[in-house]
N, C-alpha and C positions, 0 to 999 in steps of 0.2 A: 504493500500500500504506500502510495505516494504521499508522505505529510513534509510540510517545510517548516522550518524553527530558526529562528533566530537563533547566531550565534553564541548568546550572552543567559545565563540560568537567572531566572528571577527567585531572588530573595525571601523569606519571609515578611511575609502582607498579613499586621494585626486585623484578625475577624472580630475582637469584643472593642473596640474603638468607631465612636463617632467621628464623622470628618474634623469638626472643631477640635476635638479632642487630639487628635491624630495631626494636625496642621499646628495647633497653637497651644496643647500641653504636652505633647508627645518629643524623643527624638530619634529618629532610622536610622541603619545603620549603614545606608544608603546618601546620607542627611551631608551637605557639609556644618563645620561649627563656624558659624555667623555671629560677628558684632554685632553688640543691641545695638551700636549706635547709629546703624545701617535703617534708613527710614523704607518700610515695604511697600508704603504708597506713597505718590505725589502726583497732588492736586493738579493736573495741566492749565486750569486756567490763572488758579491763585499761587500757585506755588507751594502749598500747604507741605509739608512734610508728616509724613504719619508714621512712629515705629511700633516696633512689636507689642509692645506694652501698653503703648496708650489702644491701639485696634483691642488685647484682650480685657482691655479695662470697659472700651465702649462698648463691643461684643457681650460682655456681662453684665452691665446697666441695661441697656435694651432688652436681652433677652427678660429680665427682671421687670422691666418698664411694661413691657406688652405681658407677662404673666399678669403682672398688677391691675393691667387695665381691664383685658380679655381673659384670664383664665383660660390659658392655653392649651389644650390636653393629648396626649401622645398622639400622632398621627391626627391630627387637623393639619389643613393645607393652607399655606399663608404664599397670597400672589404678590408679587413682587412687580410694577408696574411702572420701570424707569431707564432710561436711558443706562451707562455706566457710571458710575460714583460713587468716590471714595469710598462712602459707608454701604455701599452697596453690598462688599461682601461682610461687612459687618453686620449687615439686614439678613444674609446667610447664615449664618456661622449661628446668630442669635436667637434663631426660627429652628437650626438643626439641636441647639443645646437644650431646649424644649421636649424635644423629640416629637417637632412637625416635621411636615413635608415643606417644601420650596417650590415654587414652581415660577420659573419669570418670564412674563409676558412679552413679546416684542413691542416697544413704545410706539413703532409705526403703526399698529393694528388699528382698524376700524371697531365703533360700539359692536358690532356683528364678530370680530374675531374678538374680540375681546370676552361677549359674551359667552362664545363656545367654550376657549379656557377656562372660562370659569366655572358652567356648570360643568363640562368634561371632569374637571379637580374636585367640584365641591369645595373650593375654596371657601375659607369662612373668615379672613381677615387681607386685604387691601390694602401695599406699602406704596403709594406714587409718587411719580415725579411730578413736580407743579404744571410742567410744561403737558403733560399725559391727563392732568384734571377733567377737565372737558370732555373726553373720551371716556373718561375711570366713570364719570358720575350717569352721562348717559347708559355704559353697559351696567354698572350696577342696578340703576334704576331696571333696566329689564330684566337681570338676574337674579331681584330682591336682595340684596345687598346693601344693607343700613348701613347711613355716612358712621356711624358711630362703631364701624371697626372701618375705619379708613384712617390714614395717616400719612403725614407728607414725606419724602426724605428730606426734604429741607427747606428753611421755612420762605413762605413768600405772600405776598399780597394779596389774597385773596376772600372775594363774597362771603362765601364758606368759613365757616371756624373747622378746622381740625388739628389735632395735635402734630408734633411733628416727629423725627429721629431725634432731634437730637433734645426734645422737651424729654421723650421717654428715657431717652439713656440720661439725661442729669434727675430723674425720679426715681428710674433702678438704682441708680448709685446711691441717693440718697435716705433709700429705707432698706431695710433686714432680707433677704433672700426670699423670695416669695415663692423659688422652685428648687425641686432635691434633682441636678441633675446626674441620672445614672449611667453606672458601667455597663456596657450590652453584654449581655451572656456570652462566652465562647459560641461564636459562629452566627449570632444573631447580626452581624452588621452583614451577612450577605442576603439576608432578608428583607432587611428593614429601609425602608425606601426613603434616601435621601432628598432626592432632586425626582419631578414630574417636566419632565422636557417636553413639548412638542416638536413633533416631528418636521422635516420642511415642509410638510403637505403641497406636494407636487400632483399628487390625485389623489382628487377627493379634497375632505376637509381632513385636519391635522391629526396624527395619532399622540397619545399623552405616553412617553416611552420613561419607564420604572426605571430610575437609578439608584442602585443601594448604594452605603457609605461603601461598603466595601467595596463596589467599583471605582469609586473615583479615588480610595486612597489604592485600590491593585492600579490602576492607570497612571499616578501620581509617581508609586516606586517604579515602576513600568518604566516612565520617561526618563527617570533618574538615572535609574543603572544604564539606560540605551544614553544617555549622554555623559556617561563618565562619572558622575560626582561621587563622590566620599568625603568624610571625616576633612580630610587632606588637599582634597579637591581646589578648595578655594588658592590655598597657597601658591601653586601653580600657574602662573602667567603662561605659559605655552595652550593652557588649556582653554576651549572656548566658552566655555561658562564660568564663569566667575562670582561665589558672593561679593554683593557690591555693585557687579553693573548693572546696570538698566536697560529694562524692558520696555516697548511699548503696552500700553494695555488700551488697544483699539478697537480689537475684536468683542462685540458682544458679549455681557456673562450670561445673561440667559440663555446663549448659544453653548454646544458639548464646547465649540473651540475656543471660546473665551474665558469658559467655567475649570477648563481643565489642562491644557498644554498652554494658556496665558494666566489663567490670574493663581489656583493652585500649585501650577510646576513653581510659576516665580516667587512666591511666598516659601514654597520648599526649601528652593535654593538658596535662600540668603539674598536676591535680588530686589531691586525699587522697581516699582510697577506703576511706570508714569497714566495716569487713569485719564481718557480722552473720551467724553459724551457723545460726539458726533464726529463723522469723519470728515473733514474738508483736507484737500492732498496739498493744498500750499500752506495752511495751518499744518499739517504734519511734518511737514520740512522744519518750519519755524519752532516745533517741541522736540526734533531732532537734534537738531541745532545746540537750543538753548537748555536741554537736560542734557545735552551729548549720550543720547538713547545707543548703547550698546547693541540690540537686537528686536528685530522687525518682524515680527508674526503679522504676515498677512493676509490678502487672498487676490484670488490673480489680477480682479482688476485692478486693483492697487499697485501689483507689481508691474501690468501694462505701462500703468501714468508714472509709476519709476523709469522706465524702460522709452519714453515720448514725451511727457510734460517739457517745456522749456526750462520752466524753474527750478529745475532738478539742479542745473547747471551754477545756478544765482546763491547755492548753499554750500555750506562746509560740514563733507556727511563722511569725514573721512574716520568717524568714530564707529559708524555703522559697520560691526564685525560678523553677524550673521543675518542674513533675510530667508526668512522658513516661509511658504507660500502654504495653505491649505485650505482646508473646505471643497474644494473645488481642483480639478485636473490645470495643471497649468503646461502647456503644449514647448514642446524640445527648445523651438526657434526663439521663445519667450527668454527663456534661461538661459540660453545664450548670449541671447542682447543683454540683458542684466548683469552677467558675468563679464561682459567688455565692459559697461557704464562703471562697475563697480570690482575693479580686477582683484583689489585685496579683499573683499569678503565672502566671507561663506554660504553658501548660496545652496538651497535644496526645498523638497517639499515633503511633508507631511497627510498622511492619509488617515482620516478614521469616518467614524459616521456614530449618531446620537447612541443605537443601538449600540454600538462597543466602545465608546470613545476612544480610543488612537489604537491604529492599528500597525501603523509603519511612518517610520522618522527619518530623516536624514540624517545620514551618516556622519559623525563625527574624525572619521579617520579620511575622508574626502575633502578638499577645499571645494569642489562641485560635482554636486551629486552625477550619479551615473546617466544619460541623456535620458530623459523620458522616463526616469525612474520616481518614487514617492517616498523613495528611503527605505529601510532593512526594516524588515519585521520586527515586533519590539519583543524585548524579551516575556517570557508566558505565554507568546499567540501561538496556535498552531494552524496552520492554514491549509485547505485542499482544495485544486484545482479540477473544477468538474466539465470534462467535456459535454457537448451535445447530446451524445450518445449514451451517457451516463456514468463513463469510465473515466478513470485518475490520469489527470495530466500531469505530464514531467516538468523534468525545469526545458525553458522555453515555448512549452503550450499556452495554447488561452484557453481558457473557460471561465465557467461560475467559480467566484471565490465564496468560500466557507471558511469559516474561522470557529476556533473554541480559546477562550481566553478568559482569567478570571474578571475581567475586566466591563463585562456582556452584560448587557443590560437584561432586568427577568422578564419582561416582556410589554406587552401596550396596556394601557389601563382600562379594564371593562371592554376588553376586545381579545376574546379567548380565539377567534377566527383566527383574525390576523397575529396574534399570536406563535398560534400551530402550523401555520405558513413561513414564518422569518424565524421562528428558533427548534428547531428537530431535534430533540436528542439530544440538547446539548451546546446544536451547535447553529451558528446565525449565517442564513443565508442575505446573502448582502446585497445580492440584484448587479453584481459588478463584474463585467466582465475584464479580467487579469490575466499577467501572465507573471510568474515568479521562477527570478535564474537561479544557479546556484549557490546564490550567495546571499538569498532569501531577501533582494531585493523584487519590489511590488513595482510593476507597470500597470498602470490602470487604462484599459483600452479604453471605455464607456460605460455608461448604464446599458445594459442589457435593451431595455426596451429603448434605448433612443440610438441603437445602431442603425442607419439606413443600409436595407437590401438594395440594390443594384443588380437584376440581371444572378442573384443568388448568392453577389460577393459582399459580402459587408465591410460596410465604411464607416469609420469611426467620425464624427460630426468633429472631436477634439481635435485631431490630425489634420484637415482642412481649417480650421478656426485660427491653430497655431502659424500654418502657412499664413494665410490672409493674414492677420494681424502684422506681420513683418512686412507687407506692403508701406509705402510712407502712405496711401490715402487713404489706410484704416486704420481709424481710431477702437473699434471695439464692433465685432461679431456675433454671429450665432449663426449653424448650418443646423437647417433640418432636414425631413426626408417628407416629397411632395408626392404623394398615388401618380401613378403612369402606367395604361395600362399595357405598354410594350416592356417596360422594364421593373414592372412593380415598385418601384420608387427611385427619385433621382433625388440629387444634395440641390438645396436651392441656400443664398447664402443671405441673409438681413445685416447689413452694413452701417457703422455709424462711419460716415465721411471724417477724417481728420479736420483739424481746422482750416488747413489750406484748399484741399481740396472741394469741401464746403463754398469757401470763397468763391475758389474758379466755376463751380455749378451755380451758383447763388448768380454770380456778375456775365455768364455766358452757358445757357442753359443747353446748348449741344454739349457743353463737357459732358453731362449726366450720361449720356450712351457712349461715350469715349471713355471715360472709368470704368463703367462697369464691365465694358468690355476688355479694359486691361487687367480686368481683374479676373475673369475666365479666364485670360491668356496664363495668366501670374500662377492659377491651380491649372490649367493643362500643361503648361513646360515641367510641371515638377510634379505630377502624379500620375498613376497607370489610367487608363481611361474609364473605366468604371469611378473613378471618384472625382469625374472632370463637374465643374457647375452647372449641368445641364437643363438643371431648376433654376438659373440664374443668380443676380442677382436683384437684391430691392434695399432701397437704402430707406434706413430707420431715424430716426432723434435719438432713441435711447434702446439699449438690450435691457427686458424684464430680468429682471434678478429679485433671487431672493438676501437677505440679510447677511447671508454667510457668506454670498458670493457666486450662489450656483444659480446659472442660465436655469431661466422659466421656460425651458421651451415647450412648453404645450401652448401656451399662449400664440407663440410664434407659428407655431405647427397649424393652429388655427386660423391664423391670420393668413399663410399660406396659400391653406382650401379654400378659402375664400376669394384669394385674387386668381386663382386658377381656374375656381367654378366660372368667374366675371372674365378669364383670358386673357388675366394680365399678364402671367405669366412664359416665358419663352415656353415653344413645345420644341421637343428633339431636333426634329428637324430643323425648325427655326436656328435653335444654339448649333447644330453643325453645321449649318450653312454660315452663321456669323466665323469661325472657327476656318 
């Protein structure tokens, strides 16, 4: 039987340990030893500095504040309903010490998703951001959700009276312990459900995917030992992680990849985790800068506008020692340009998904990862490669990937179906089609379902996306697969114009068939012809994405069938005659 492992054994992963407990009284022996005077957060906008001591000081006011106010009781779920911020994981940490659940909302969500979360959770306690009010009070109002378990994270100007983070945490501190928090039983932390994630809901509406403590602190040691660290670790300037340096923390926390390989790993580590609410790419330059951010977790189109933005050039980023791309495939030709813009740093991608949180990292003993690669499996995963047919692929096969890792989420919430569908036995099927060499490096060809057939060959949308994007007049892509019924589907490609290009179509509109058409040429000179644009192209404003960074393409895909039903679209013939 064909199974693949990281090279590296994983350690001992405490099961009677909550995440707080495990993050901020615990220490591994995986752990480096860290200066208190090393501050874990800072404030991006105000400069705030935040260390260890004062987070578990606020961390246990709070959780005392909200037992005071709400009488909190094991397993209640408390929504988390904010941007990122500072005391954000302090709003975590303070909800787990309780022994609730967590669950956080994406701030962009409409009263309608907002609503779903909520009764999805059964939430029974509402932490927002001022900015997210207007949305929190509309979906509570349809949820039955009284303002009087809602609370601000921080205080601001509003109609409404509610209390806020930081009224409760100077209340907890201020009276007698209100809650006995306890030790989990040997092996209870692999039950007991820390985090309620949803899903991307790509189809459908969103699944609530169960994370026990024990996942995220086996995922936590998981990234540690795959990146080196020890006791000793920090002392080491050769090495690329370092207690001490700084991280961005730009990605989401209510997302797996902000919750876990940014804002956990870097608490782990001894690391400052400079905390940014919103993304804007010339403000990111400017917190780069001026915290001199040691490492850049981000997701590909981030790493595009590194790889294109002008203003990349107008900064001094020569601190930036590693950029990890995840969430999302980020295409060969990508990595490349980022590796010339940025010759001295480290440069790779990271793979996971809600259901297993990280499943493969970049490699630490690479200065750039293997082309096309998502980094070596992390130590604990085990992975099998399932051909079409149902049989075990070797190293250099593709198929279905399957994985078994302590790290696996126990399944969807109040959804036994799709449960029994994505975890068998064990083990999480992941809907990805891979291929893993011998050296337990993960290439991720695509989603399974979003491969285009062609004529019976399949074409990975990522492979084409990567190309075009290295064109100078595409700013940002997406290829879908369009019905045909001589070839069963052909790649059509949705284009955002770069800025110039823009121009030239904007101030002389024959450019518009003159690009597009160098842009067929651009994927026929350099692909076999089954993955030529024979769908065309149609240029867009903007690619649907979701939070993490992953192409919406259903959207796309429908928008598609729709200008094809109308013939807007090139037919076969049409593209090889242009051709």
């Amino acid at each position: 039987m064909t199974e693949f492992k990281g090279p590296q054994e994983l350690p001992f992963v405490p099961d009677d340990l909550s995440v707080p407990q495990f993050i901020l009284d615990s220490h591994h022996l995986s752990q480096p030893v860290v200066k208190t005077d090393i501050p874990r957060f800072i404030d991006d906008e105000t400069g705030r500095r935040i260390g260890i001591e004062e987070i578990r000081a606020r961390t246990f006011g709070l959780a005392n504040g909200m037992n005071s106010r709400w009488d909190i009781r094991e397993d209640d779920v408390v929504c988390i309903f904010s941007p990122n911020h500072v005391d954000y994981p302090v709003a975590m940490w303070a909800i787990l010490r309780l022994g609730a659940t967590v669950t956080g909302a994406n701030p962009a969500y409409t009263a309608e998703e907002l609503v779903h979360q909520l009764q999805l959770t059964k939430a029974k306690i509402l932490l927002i951001h001022p900015a997210c009010l207007p949305v929190a009070l509309q979906a509570a109002r349809i949820a039955k959700l009284s303002p009087s378990y809602m609370a601000l994270i921080e205080p601001a100007n509003m109609e409404i009276s509610l209390p806020t983070v930081p009224d409760l945490i100077a209340d907890g501190l201020s009276r007698p312990p209100s809650f006995n928090e306890r030790r989990l039983r040997p092996g209870e932390a692999k039950t007991k459900i820390a985090f309620l994630i949803l899903s991307s809901g790509t189809t459908g509406k969103p699944k609530g995917v169960r994370l026990s403590h024990y996942a995220v602190i086996a995922n936590t040691v998981q990234s540690a030992v795959h990146m080196g660290l020890s006791p000793n670790y920090a002392s080491d300037e050769n090495n690329r992680f370092r207690a001490g340096d700084v991280m961005i923390g730009l990605p989401p926390f209510y997302h797996i990849f902000g919750l876990i390989p940014v804002l956990h790993f870097s608490v782990f580590a001894g690391m400052s985790l400079v905390v940014i609410p919103k993304f804007n790419f010339v403000d990111m330059l400017k917190s780069i800068e001026r915290y001199r951010i040691n490492h850049l977790l981000v997701v590909p189109p981030q790493v595009v506008l590194l790889c294109k933005h002008p203003a990349v050039k107008n900064f001094d980023l020569k601190c930036i020692r590693t950029i990890l791309s995840g969430a999302a495939p980020l295409a060969s030709e990508t990595i490349i340009a980022l590796a010339q813009i940025f010759p001295h740093t480290a440069i790779g991608q990271g793979y996971g998904m809600t259901e297993a949180t990280g499943i493969s990292f970049a490699r630490i003993d690479k200065h750039v990862d293997t082309s096309g690669s998502t980094g070596r499996l992390v130590p604990g995963v085990v992975a099998r490669v399932v051909k079409s047919d149902g049989s075990l692929a070797g190293c250099g096969e593709a198929g279905h990937l399957i994985i078994s890792s302590p790290s696996l989420a126990s399944g969807y919430l109040n959804n036994e179906e799709a449960t029994k569908e994505t975890f068998v036995d064990g083990w999480l099927h992941t809907g990805d089609e891979v291929i893993i060499n011998e050296e337990a490096e993960v290439f991720v060809i695509d989603r399974i379902k979003e491969l285009i057939k062609v004529k019976g060959f399949q074409v990975a949308p990522a492979e084409l996306e990567g190309l075009l994007l290295d064109h100078p007049d595409v700013a940002d892509v997406c290829v879908v697969g369009i019905p045909d019924d001589y070839s069963g589907e052909l790649p059509l490609a949705f284009v955002v114009p770069s800025p110039s290009a823009a121009e030239r179509i904007k101030s002389r509109p024959e450019e518009s068939d003159k690009v597009k058409a160098e842009l067929v040429k651009h994927v026929a000179d350099a692909k076999v012809h089954y993955k030529h644009l024979k769908g065309g192209v149609e240029f867009i404003d903007v690619i649907p994405k979701n939070p993490s960074g992953k192409l919406l393409r259903r959207f796309l895909r429908e928008r598609a069938k729709a200008l094809r039903a109308k013939g807007k679209t090139p037919r076969p013939s049409t593209v090889k005659a242009a051709l």
